[in-house]
C-alpha positions in Angstrom: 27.2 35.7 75.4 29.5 37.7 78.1 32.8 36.9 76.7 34.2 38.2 80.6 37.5 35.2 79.9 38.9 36.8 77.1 42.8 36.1 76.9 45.2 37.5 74.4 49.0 38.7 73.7 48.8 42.6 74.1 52.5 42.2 72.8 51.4 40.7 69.1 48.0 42.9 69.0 50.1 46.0 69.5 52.7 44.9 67.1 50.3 44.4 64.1 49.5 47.7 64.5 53.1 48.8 64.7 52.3 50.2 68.6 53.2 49.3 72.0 50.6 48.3 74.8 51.8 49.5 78.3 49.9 47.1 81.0 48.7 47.8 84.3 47.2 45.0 85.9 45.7 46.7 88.6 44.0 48.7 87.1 42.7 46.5 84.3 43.3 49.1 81.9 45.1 49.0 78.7 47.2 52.3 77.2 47.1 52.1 74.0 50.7 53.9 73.4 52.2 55.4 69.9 55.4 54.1 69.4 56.8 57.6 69.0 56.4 58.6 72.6 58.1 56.8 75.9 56.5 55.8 78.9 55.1 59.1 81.4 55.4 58.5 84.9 52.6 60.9 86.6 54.6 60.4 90.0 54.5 63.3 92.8 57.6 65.0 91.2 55.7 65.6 87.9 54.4 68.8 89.4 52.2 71.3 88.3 53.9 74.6 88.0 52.2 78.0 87.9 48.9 76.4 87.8 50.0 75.5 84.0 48.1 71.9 83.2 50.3 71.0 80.0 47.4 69.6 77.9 46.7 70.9 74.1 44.8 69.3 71.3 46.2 67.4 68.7 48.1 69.2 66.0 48.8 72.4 68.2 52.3 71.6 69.4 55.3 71.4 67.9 56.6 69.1 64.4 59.3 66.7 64.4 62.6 68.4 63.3 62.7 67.0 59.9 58.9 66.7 59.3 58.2 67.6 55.7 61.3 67.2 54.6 61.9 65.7 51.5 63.7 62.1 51.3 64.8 59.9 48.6 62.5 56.8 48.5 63.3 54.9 45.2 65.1 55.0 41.9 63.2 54.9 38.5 63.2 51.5 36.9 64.5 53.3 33.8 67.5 54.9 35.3 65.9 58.3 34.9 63.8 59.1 38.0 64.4 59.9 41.6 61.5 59.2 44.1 60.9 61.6 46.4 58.6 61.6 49.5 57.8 63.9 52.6 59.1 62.8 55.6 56.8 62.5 58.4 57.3 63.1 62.4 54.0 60.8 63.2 53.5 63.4 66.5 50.4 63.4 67.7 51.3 67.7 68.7 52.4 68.1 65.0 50.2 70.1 62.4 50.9 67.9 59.4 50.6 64.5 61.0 47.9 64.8 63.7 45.0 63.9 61.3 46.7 60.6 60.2 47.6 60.3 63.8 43.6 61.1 64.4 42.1 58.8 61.7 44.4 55.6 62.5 42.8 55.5 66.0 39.0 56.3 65.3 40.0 52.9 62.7 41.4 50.9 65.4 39.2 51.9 68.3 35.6 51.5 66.2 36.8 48.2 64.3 37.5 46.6 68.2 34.2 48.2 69.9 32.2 47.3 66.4 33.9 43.6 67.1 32.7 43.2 70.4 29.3 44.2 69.7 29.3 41.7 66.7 30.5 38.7 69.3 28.0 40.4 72.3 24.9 41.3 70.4 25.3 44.3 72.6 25.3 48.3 71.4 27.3 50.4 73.4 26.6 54.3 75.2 28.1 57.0 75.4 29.0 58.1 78.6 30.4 61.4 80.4 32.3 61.1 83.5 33.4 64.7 85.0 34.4 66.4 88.3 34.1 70.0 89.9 36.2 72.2 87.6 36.5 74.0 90.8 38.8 70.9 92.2 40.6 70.4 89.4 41.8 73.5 88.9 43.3 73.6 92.5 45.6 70.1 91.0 49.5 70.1 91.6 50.3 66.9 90.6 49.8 65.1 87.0 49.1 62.1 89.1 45.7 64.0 90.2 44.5 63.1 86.5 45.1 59.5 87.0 43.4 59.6 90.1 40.1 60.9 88.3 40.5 58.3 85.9 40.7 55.5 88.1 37.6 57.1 90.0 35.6 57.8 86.7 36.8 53.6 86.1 35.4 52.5 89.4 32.2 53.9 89.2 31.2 53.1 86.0 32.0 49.0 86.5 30.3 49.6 90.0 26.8 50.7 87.9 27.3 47.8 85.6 29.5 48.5 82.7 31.5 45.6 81.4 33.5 46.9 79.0 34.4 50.4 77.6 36.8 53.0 76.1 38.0 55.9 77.7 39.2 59.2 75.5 40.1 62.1 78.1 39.3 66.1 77.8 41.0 68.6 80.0 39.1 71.6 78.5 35.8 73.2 77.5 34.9 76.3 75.6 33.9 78.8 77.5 30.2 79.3 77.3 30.6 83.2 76.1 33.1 82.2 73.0 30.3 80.0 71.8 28.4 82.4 70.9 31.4 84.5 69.4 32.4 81.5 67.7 28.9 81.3 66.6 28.9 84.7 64.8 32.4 83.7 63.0 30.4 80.9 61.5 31.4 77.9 63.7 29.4 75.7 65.7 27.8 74.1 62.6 28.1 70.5 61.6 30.7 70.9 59.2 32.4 73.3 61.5 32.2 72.2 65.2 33.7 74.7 67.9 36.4 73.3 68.3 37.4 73.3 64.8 37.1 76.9 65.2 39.1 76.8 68.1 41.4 74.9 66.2 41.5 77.3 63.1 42.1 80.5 65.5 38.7 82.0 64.2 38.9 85.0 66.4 42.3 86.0 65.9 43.7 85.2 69.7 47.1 85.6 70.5 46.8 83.0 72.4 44.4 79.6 72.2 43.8 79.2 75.8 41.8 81.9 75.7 38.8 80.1 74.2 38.7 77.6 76.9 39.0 76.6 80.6 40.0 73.7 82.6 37.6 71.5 83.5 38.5 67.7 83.1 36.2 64.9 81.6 36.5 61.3 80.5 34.3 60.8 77.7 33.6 56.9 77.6 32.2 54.4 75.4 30.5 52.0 77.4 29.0 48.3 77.3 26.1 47.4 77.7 24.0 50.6 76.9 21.6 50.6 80.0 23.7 52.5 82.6 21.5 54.8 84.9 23.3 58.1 85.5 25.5 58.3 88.6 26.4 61.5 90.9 28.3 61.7 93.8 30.1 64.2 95.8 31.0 67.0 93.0 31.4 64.0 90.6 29.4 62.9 88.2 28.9 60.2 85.3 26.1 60.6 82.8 24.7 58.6 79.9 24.7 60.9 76.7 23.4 58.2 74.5 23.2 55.2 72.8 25.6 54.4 69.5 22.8 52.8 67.6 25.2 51.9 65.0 28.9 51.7 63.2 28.4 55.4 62.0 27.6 56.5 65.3 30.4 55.1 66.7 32.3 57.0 64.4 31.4 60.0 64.2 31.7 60.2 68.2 35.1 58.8 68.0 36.5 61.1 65.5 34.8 63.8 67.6 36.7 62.7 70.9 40.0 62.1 69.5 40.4 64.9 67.4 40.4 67.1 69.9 41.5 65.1 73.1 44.2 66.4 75.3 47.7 65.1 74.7 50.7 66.3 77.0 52.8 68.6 75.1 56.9 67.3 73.8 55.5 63.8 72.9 58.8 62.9 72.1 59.7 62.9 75.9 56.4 62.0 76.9 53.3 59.2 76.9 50.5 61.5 76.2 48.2 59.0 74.4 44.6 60.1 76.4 43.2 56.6 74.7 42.0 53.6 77.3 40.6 50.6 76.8 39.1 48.8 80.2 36.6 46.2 81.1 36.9 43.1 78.9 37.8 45.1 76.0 40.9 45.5 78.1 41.6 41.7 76.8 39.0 41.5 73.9 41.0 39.5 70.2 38.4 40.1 67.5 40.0 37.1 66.0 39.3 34.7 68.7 35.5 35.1 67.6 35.3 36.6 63.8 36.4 34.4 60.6 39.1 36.4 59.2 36.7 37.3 56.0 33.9 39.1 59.1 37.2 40.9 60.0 38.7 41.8 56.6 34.6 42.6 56.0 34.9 45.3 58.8 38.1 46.9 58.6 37.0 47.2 55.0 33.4 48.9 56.1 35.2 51.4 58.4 37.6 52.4 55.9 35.5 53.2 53.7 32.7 55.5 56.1 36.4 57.5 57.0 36.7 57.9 53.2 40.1 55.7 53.6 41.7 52.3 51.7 43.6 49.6 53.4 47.0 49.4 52.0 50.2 46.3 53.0 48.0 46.7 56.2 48.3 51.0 56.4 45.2 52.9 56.0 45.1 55.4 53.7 42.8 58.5 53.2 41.2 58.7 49.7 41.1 62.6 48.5 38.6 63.2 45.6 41.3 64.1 43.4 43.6 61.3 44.3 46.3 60.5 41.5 47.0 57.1 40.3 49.9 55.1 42.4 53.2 55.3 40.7 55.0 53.1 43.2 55.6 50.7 40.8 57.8 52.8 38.6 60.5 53.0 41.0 62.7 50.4 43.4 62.7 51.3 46.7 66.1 51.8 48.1 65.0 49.5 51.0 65.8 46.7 48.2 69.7 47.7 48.3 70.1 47.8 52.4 73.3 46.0 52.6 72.8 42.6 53.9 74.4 41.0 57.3 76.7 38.6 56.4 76.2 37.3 59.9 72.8 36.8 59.6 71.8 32.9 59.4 69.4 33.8 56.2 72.3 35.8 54.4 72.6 34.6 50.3 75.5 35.5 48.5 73.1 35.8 45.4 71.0 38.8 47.6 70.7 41.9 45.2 72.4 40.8 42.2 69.8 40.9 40.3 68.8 44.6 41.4 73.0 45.4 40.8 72.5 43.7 37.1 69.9 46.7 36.3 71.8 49.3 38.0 74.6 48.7 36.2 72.9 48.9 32.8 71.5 52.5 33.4 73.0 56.0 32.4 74.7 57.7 35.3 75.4 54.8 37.3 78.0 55.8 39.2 75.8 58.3 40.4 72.9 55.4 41.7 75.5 53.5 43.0 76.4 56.9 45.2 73.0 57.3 45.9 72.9 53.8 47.3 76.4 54.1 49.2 74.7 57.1 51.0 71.8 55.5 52.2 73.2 52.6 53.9 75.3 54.7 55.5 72.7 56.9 56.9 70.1 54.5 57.6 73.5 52.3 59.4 74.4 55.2 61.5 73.6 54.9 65.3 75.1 58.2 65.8 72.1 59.4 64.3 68.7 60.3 66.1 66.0 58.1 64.4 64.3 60.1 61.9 68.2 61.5 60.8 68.5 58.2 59.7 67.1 58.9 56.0 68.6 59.9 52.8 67.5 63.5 52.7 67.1 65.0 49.0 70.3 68.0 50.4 72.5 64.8 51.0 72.8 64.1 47.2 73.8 66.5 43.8 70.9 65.5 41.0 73.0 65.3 38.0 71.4 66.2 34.0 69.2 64.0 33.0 67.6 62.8 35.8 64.5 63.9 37.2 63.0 63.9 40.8 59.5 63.0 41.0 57.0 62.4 44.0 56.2 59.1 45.0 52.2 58.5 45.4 
């Protein structure tokens, strides 16, 4: 079956997984965006300045102003706790996000191509499209990249494909650090090059000196039988075949943990992560019961060493500590309530107000709460000021702040 009529609301998909799809119709294409970045435009006045392409890996850039910080989550359901977590920035640039950033799309990318090969019967390839590095580097203009794309896109439906992902590189390692990388003990499984890279293992000053320019769309491709393709200092080559679910991700996590973003996220849609073809349009649930789906999401989850959680996947470390959520109320239970709202109860929160009032220090928990609508209510406030940060509040005795895990 060539499911080539596939219809669905990008809107809803994207919003289950708590992103934004940007369309482009004439392309056929679908950005997968993160909701933490805006839309790019890659017109003629986004230039190209001092031969400067503005492409790093993930987690080499810069963190969210408040990331790590510590913010109040909950109060003890014994009147004697504070929950504490780390706040997190969620950029794709920051160190101490970009691997949840990293493993939530290697999740949502395999369980959609696993999907379609479930509904197609079909295994997909991997395949390299890739230009001149001579050319590239002579670019001005960001929207030379979206030219490539586009040509990388046309050839590889004009020898066949149907459907595909596209992950992007700007860079490879220069062919005489792999061999210093090599002595410094990369270039191994369990330490790739570009972990090395990643990990500074030859003491640079600066990163860029392990590799050069030289753009590439990696691609995963359906069906699996495209013959290799070169044209005029262009090419597209067939690496492989993904046999099976752990091929797919152990390419995946490959390509997107080191795929080139566009550096201030913030400002800037960086996300290098394509679908096209019919998987452009492809709804697993159209075609899969909801127990094959739940059976799949649960499969991948599990070869990434991860659990599904209220829908969030979350990694598994060997020396994970029992959950203590459930000693604590969130303060997202005492957001005031609007009064305007047709679904407003007059009864809302007093039974949460009723066990307040019977703990020690009350007045202080009834501070804490004060505080937290009025930060989170704030639209002076950037978006991630809008939290009840630990420095905002005095702990009295007697109390005692405690992770939340």
């Amino acid at each position: 079956m060539r499911p080539g009529w596939f219809a669905m609301s990008l809107e809803y998909e994207a919003m289950l997984r708590g992103e934004r799809p940007v369309r482009n119709e004439a392309k056929f294409e679908q950005k997968v965006v993160s909701c933490y970045t805006k839309e790019f435009d890659t017109s003629e006045h986004q230039r190209i300045t001092n031969r400067t392409h503005p492409y790093i890996l993930p987690g080499l850039g810069e963190s969210g102003q408040h990331c790590m910080k510590c913010v109040v989550h909950g109060i003890g359901i014994n009147g004697d706790k504070l929950g504490v977590r780390n706040l997190k920035c969620k950029r794709i640039e920051c160190k101490n996000c970009y691997k949840n950033w990293v493993l939530d799309r290697v999740f949502e990318t395999t369980f959609k191509i696993e999907a379609y090969s479930m509904v197609t019967g079909e295994r997909p390839a991997h395949v390299v499209s890739s230009i001149d590095p001579k050319i590239c580097r002579t670019w001005e203009n960001l929207s030379d990249y979206d030219t490539f794309h586009r040509r990388s896109y046309r050839h590889i439906m004009g020898m066949g494909g149907t459907a595909g992902l596209r992950v992007f590189h700007p860079y490879r390692i220069r062919h005489e650090m792999k061999d210093k990388l090599k002595s410094a003990g990369c270039g191994v499984e369990s330490k790739g090059y570009w972990k090395g890279v990643r990990e500074n293992a030859l003491n640079f000053e600066h990163l860029e000196e392990y590799y050069s320019l030289a753009v590439h769309d990696h691609n995963v491709v359906f069906p699996s039988f495209l013959e290799p393709h070169t044209d005029r200092n262009f090419m597209v080559k067939k690496i492989g075949v993904l046999d099976n679910m752990e091929d797919t991700i152990k390419l995946l996590y490959y390509l997107i943990s080191h795929t080139g973003v566009l550096k201030d996220s913030e400002e800037k849609d960086n996300h290098p992560i394509v679908f096209f073809g019919e998987l452009h349009r492809f709804n697993p649930e159209k075609f899969l019961s909801a127990a094959e789906i739940l059976s799949l999401k649960e499969q991948i989850a599990a070869k990434l060493h991860c659990k599904i959680e209220e829908g969030e996947l979350i990694p598994i470390s060997d020396d994970e500590k029992p959950s203590n959520k459930d000693q604590f109320i969130p303060l997202s239970e005492f957001k005031t309530p609007d009064k305007t709202s047709d679904f407003y109860d007059s009864r809302e929160g007093s039974y949460y107000e009723s066990i307040i009032n019977s703990f020690p220090n009350r007045d202080f928990w009834w501070s804490v709460i004060e505080k937290y609508n009025q930060k989170i209510s704030d639209q002076s406030l950037l978006k991630d000021e809008r939290h009840l940060f630990i420095e905002d509040i005095q702990i009295p005795e007697g109390v005692e702040v405690v992770e939340v895990i």
